[in-house]
C-alpha positions as CSV (number, residue, x, y, z in Angstrom):
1,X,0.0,0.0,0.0
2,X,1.3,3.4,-1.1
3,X,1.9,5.9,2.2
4,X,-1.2,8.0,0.7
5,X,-3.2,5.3,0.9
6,X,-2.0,4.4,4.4
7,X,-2.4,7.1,5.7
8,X,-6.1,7.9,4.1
9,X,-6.8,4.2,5.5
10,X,-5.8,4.9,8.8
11,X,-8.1,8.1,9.2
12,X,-10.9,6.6,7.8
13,X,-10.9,3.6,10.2
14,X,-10.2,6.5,13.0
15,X,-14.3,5.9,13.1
16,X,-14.4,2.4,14.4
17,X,-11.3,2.1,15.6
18,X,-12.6,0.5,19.2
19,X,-16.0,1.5,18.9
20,X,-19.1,-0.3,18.8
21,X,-22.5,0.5,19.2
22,X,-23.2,0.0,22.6
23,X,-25.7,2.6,24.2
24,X,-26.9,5.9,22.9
25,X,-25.5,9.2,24.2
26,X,-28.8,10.7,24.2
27,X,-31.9,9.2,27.0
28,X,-32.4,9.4,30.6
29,X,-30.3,8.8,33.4
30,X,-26.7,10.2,33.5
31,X,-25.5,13.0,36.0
32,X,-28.8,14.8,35.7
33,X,-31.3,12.1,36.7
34,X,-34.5,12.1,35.1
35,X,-33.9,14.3,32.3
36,X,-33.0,13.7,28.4
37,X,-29.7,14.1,27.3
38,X,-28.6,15.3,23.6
39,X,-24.8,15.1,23.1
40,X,-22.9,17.7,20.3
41,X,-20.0,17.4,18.6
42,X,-18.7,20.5,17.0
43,X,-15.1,21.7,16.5
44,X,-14.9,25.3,17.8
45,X,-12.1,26.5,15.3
46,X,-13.9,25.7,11.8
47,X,-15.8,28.2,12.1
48,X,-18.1,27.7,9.1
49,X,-20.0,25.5,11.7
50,X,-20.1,28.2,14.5
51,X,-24.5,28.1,13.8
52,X,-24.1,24.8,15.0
53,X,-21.1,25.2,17.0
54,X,-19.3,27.4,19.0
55,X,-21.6,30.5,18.6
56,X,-24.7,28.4,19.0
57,X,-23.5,26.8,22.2
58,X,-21.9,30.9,23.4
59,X,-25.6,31.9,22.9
60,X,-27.8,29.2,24.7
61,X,-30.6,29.1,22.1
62,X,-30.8,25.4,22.1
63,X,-30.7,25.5,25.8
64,X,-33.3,27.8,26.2
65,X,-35.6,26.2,23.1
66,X,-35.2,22.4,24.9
67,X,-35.9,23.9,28.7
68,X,-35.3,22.0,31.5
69,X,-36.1,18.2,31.1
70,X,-32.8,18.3,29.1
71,X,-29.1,18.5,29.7
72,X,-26.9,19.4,26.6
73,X,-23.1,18.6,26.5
74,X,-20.9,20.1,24.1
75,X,-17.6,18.1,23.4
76,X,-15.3,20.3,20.9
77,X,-13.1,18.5,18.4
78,X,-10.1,19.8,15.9
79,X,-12.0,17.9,13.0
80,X,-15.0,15.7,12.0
81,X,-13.3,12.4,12.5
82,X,-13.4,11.9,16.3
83,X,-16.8,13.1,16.0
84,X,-17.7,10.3,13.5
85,X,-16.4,8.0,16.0
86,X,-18.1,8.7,18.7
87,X,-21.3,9.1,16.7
88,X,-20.8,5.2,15.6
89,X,-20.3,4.2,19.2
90,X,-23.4,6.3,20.3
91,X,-21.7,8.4,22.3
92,X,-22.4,11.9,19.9
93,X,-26.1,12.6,19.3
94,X,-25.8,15.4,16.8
95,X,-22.6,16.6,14.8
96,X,-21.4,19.5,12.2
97,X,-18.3,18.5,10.1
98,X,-16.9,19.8,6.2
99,X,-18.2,17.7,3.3
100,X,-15.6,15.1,2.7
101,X,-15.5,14.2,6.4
102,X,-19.9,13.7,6.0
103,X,-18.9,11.4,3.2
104,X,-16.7,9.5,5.7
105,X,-19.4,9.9,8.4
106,X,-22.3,8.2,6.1
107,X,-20.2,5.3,5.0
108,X,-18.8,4.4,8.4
109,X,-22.2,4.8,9.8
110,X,-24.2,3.3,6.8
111,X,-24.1,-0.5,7.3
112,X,-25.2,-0.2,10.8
113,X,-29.0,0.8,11.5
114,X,-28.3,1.7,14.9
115,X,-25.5,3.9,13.6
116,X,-26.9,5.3,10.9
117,X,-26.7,9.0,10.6
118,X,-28.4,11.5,8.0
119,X,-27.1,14.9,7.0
120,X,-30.0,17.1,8.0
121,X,-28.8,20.9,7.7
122,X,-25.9,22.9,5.9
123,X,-24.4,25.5,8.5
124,X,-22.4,27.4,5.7
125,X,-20.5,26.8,2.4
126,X,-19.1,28.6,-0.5
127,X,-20.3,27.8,-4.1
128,X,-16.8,28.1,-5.6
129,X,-14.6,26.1,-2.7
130,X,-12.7,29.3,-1.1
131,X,-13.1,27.7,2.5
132,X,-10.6,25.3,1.3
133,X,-6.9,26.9,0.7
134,X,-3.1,26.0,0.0
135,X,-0.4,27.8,1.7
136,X,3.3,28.0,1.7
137,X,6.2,29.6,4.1
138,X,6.0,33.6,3.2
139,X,9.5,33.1,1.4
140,X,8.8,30.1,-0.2
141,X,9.5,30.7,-3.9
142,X,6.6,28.6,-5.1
143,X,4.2,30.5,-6.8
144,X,1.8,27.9,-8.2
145,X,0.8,24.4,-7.0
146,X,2.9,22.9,-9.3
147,X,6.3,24.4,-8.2
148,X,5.3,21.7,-4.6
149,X,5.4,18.9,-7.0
150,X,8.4,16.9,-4.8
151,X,7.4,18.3,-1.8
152,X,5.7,17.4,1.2
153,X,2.4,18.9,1.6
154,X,0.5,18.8,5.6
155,X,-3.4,18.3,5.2
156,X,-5.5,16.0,7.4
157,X,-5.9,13.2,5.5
158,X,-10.1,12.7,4.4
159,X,-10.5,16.3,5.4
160,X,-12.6,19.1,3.3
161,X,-9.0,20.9,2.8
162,X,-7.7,17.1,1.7
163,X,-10.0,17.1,-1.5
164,X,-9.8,20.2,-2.7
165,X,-5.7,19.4,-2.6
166,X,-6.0,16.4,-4.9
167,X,-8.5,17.9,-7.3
168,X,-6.9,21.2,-7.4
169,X,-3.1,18.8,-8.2
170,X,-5.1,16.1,-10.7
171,X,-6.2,19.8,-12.6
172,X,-3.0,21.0,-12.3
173,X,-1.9,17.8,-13.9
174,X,0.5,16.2,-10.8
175,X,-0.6,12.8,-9.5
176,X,-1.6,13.6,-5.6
177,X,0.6,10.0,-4.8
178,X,3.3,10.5,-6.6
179,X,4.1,13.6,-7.6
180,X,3.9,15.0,-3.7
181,X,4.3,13.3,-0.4
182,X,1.0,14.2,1.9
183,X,1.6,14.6,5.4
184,X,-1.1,13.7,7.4
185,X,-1.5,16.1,10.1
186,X,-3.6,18.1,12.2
187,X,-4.5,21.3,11.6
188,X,-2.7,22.9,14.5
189,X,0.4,20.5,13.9
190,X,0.7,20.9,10.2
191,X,0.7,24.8,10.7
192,X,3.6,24.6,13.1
193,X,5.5,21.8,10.8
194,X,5.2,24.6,8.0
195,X,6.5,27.6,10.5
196,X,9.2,25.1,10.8
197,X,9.8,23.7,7.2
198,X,9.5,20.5,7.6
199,X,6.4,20.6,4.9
200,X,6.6,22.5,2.1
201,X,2.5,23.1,1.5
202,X,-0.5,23.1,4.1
203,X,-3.6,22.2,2.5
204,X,-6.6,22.9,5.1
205,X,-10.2,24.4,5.8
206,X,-11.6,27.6,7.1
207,X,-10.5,29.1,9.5
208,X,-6.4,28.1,9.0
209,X,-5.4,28.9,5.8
210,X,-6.5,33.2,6.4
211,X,-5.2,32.7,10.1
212,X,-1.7,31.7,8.9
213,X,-1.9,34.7,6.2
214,X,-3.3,37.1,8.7
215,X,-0.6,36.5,11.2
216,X,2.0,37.2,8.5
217,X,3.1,33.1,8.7
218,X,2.0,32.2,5.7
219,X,1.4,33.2,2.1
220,X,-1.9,32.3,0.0
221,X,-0.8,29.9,-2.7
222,X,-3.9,28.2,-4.1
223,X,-7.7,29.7,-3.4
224,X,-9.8,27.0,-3.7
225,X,-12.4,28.9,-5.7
226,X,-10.2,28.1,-8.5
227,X,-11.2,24.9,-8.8
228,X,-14.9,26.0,-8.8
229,X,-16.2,23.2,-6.8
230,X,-18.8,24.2,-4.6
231,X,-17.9,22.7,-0.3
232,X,-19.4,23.1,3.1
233,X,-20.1,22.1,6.3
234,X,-23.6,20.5,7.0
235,X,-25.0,19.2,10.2
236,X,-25.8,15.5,10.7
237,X,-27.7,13.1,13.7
238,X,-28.0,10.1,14.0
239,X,-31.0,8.5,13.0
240,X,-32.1,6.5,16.4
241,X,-31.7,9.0,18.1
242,X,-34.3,11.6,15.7
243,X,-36.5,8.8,15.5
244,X,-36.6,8.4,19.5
245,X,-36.4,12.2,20.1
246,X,-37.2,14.5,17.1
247,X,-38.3,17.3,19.3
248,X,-34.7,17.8,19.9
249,X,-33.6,17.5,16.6
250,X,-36.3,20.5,16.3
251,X,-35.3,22.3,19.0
252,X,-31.7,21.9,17.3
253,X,-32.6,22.7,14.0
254,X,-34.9,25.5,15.1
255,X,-31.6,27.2,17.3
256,X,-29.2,27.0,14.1
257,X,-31.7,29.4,12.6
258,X,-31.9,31.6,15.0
259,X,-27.9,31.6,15.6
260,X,-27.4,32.0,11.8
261,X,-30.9,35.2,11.7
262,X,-27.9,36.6,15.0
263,X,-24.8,36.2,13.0
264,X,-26.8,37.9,9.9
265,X,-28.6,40.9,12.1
266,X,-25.2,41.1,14.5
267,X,-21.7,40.4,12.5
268,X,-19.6,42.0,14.5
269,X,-20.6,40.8,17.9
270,X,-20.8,37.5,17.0
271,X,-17.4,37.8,15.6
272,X,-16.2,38.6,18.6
273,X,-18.4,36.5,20.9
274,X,-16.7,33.6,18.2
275,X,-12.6,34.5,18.7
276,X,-13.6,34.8,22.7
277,X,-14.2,31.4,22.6
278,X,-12.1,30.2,20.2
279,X,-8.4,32.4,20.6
280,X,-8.9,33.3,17.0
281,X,-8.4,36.7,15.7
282,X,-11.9,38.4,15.8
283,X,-10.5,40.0,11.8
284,X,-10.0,36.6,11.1
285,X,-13.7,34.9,11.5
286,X,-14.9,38.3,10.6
287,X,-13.4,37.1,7.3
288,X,-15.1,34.3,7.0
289,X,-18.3,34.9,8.7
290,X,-18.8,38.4,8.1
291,X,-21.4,40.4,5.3
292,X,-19.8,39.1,1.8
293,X,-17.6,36.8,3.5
294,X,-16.0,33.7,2.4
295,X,-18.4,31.4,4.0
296,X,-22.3,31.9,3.5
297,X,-24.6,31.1,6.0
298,X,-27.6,28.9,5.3
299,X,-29.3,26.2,6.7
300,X,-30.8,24.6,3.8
301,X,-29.7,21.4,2.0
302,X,-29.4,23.4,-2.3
303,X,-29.3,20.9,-5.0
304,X,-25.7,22.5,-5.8
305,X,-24.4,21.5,-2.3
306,X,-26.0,17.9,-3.1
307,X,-24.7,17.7,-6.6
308,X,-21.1,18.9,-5.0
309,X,-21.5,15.7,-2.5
310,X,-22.2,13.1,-5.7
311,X,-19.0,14.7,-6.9
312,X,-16.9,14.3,-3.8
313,X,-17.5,10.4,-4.3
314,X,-14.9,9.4,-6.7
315,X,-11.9,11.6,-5.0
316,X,-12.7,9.6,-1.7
317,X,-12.6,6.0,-3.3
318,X,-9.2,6.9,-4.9
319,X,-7.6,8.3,-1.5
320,X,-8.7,5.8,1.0
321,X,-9.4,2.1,0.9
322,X,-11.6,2.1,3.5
323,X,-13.8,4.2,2.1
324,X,-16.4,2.2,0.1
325,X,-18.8,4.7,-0.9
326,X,-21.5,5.7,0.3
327,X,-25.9,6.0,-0.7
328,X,-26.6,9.6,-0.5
329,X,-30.6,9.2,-0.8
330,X,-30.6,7.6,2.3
331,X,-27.9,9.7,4.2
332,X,-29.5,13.2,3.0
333,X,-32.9,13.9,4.9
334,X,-34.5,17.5,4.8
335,X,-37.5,16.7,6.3
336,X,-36.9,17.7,9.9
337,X,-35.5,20.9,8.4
338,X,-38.7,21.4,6.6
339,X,-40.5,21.2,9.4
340,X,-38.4,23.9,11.2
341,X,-37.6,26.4,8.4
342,X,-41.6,26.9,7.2
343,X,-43.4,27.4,4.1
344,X,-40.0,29.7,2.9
345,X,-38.0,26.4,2.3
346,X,-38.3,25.6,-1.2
347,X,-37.6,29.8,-2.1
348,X,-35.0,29.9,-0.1
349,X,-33.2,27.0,-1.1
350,X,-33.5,27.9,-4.5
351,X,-31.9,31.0,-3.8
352,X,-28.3,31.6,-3.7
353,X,-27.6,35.1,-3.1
354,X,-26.0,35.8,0.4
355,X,-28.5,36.6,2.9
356,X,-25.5,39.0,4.5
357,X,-24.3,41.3,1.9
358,X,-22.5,44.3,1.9
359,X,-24.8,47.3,2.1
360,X,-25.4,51.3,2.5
361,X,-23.2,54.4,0.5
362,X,-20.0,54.5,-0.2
363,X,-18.6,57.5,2.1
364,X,-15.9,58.1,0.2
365,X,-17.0,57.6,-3.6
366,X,-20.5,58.9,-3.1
367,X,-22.0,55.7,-4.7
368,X,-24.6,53.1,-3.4
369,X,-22.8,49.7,-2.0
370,X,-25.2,47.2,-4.6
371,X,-22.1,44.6,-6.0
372,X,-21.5,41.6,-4.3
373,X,-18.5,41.1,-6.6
374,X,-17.3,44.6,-5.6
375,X,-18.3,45.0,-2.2
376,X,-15.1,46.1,0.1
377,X,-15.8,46.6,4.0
378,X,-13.0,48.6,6.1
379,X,-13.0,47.9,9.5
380,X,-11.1,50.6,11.9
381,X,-10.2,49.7,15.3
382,X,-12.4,51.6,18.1
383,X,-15.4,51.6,15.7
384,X,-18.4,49.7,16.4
385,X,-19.5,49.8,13.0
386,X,-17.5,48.8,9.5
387,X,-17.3,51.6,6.9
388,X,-18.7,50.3,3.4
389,X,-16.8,50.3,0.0
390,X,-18.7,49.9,-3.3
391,X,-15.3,48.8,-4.9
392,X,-12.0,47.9,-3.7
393,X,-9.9,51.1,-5.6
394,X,-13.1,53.0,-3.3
395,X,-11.6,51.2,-0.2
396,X,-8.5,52.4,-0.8
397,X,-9.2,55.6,-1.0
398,X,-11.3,55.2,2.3
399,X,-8.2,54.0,3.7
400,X,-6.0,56.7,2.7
401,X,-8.4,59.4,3.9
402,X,-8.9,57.3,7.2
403,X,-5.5,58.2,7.9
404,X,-5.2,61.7,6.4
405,X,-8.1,62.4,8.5
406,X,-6.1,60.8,11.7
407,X,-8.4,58.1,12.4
408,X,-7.7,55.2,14.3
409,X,-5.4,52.2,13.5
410,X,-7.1,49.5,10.3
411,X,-7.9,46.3,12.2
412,X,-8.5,44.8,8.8
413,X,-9.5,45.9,5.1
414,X,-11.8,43.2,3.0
415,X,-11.9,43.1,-0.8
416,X,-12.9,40.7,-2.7
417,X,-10.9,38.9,-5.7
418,X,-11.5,40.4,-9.0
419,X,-11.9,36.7,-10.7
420,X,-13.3,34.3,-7.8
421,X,-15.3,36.8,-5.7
422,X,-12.9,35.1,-2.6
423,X,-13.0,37.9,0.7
424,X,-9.5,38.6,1.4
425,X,-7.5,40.5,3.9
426,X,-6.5,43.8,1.3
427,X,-3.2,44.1,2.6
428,X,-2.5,40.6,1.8
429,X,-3.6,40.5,-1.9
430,X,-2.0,40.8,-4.9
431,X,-2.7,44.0,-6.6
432,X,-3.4,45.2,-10.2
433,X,-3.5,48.6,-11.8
434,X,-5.7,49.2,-15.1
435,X,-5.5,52.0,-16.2
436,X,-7.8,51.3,-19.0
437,X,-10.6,50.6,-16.6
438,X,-12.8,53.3,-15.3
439,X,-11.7,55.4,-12.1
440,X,-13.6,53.2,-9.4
441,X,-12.4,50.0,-10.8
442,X,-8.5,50.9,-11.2
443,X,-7.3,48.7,-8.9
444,X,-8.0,45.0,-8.6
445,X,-7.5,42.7,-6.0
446,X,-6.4,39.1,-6.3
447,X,-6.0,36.2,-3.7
448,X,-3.1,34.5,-5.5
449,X,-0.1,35.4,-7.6
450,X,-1.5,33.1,-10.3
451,X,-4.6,35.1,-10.1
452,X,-3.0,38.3,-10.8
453,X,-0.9,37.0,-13.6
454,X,-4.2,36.1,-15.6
455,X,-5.4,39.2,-15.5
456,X,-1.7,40.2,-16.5
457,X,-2.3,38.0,-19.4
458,X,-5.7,39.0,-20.6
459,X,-5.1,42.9,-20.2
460,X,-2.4,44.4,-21.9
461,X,-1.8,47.7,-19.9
462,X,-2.2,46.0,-16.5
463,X,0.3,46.0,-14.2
464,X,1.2,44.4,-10.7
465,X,1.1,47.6,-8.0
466,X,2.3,46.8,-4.2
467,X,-0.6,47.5,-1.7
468,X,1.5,50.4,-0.3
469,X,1.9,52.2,-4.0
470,X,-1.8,51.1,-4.7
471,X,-2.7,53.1,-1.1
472,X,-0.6,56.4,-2.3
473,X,-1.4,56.4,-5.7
474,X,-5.4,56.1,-3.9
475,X,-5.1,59.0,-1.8
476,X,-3.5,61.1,-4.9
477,X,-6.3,60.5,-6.7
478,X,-8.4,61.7,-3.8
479,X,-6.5,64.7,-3.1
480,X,-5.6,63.6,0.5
């Protein structure tokens, strides 16, 4: 067996390794005699789960929806594999996990009615894959995925971040086995084995991959949205235990709404309430979770997410041989969201516009705020509220008359990629100037080097501008 496939074996077996299914989490008795206990698995630092997760568990809306004849535990987890295991032994009631790791979950869980789990909500995903990224050391002289062919890449093996490595490499045109050596790793250990060099790559999910970048670690190699493969996290329960107590599952269901209407109506507090918990950067899941960012919220199970799940399949079979596949009509189940949601169900999952956009005027360009492919928010530290941009080249020059006006410190500045649409950190991006294109669309922001280069390609005059010459050629044009 090659070391790909040993590793892939091993973390797929991770979910009945010394399990069995011997008594539910969930039913009476335990510490708190007489009432009904629901156990969640959630991993606090994804936060593309956090309506399921971290903030949901910070706000008490499940609590407070189930009352007292329940007690809720919460057990946190760095990924969706531990969770799976416990949810075959019965000891996890309800879970939230990234696509590839559901795939895992359904198949381990599958051939076992008393296991068997169904996905039954989406906490948040990105139609184009951005919540899946490549890095590399800030100096690393690799400017494209195929410049780590020979390396050695850190990804948790069966992971979200995993999958959109070995597409993004099989369209790139390196074989994932043999060109590169995966290291299967941990989030938290694979970023400290690339601060130390002993990978060349780190392939993983929301939130590592902008944490790395943000704290100047790291720089973006490969945005997922490249590969244009839609990915997300989804909620799943096991079916005894719905069957046996669906008023929790709609309790459950019921509080992931209401913790993803809060993190809609309130972005920046839950942003904050969501690195208190976690140690993350609050600029960092504001990133992610914020109006227009990378992740969008929404609960319901879209035919694009299901379709993205059907294409998942294959890339699993290849990397692991203990995955054997896996029925999806039977692991799927909207019908205990469709209960919860209401007669908006079938609109809204239709829809695909981001129920959190970017809104309001422009202060600086004097325009309305109406692009999603535009949209730019700054963010200035001792403000309660983020200042709108209709386009990034209008961000810039908010920045530059921030500080001509003496305002406060930037926490962070979002754009978003001229190509992908990807939210990034703006003084992390790669930058273009056009001077063909009209005044508010100047400058362009890209995630990746490779980005910027096809731009470079398809636009004559364009050139590459540093965010600092972008920022003073910005406030020239603004007279500040």
């Amino acid at each position: 067996m090659n070391p790909l496939r040993a590793a892939a074996a091993a973390a797929l077996l991770l979910a009945v390794a010394g399990c069995s299914v011997a008594g539910a989490a969930g039913g009476d008795g335990g510490d708190d005699a007489g009432k009904i206990r629901v156990v969640i698995g959630y991993q606090s630092k994804t936060i593309n789960t956090v309506t399921a997760g971290t903030l949901l568990r910070s706000l008490g809306y499940l609590e407070k929806r189930l009352g007292d004849r329940y007690t809720v535990e919460w057990q946190d987890h760095d990924t969706g594999a531990p969770i799976t295991a416990k949810m075959v032994a019965g000891k996890v009631d309800i879970g939230s996990m990234g696509d590839y790791p559901l795939l895992i979950n359904a198949s381990r869980t599958q051939g076992v009615e008393a296991a068997r789990t169904e996905l039954v909500a989406v906490t948040g995903y990105n139609l184009r894959g951005a919540l899946n990224m490549v890095v590399v050391a800030k100096d690393s002289e690799a400017r494209t995925l195929a410049d780590l062919r020979g390396k050695k890449i850190s990804a948790s093996v069966g992971s979200a971040g995993h999958g959109t490595l070995v597409q993004a490499l099989e369209k790139a045109g390196i074989d994932p086995v043999s060109d590169v050596e995966t290291v299967n790793q941990q989030p938290p250990v694979g970023a400290s084995a690339l601060e130390a060099g002993t990978v060349q790559g780190y392939a993983q999910f929301v939130a590592w991959p902008g944490l790395l970048v943000f704290q100047d670690k790291a720089r973006l190699l490969y945005d997922g949205a490249a590969l244009d493969v839609p990915t997300f996290h989804g909620t799943v329960v096991r079916a005894a235990y719905a069957e046996e107590h669906p008023e929790v599952v709609d309790a459950f269901l019921k509080a992931q709404i209401d913790a993803t209407r809060y993190l809609h109506e309130h972005p920046l507090e839950a942003a904050e309430s969501v690195a208190e918990e976690t140690g993350l950067p609050a600029e960092v899941v504001y990133l992610y979770n914020g109006p227009g960012g990378i992740s969008t919220f929404d609960v319901t199970l879209k035919p694009q997410l299901k379709a993205a799940h059907e294409h998942d399949v294959p890339y699993l079979k290849r990397i692991g041989d203990g995955f054997s596949g896996v029925d999806l009509t039977r692991f799927v189940n909207d019908s205990h969201l469709r209960e919860a949601y209401g007669p908006a169900y079938d609109a809204d999952t239709a829809s695909t516009a981001n129920p959190a956009a970017i809104t309001g005027d422009d202060p600086v360009c004097g325009i309305p705020v109406k692009d999603p492919a535009t949209a730019s928010e700054l963010w200035l530290a001792g403000e309660k509220t983020t200042r709108p941009a209709a386009t990034p080249a209008c961000l810039l020059r908010g920045i530059a008359k921030a500080k001509a006006d003496g305002a406060a410190d930037v926490r962070a500045a979002y754009v978003p990629d001229a190509a992908t649409g990807t939210r990034w950190f703006a003084d992390r991006a790669f930058w273009v100037e056009d001077p063909d294109a009209e005044e508010n669309a100047r400058f362009l922001p890209f995630t990746t080097e490779d980005g910027a280069r096809a731009y470079l390609d398809a636009h004559g005059g364009a050139e590459t501008i540093s965010y600092d010459d972008a920022l003073k050629a910005a406030a020239g044009e603004d007279g500040a």
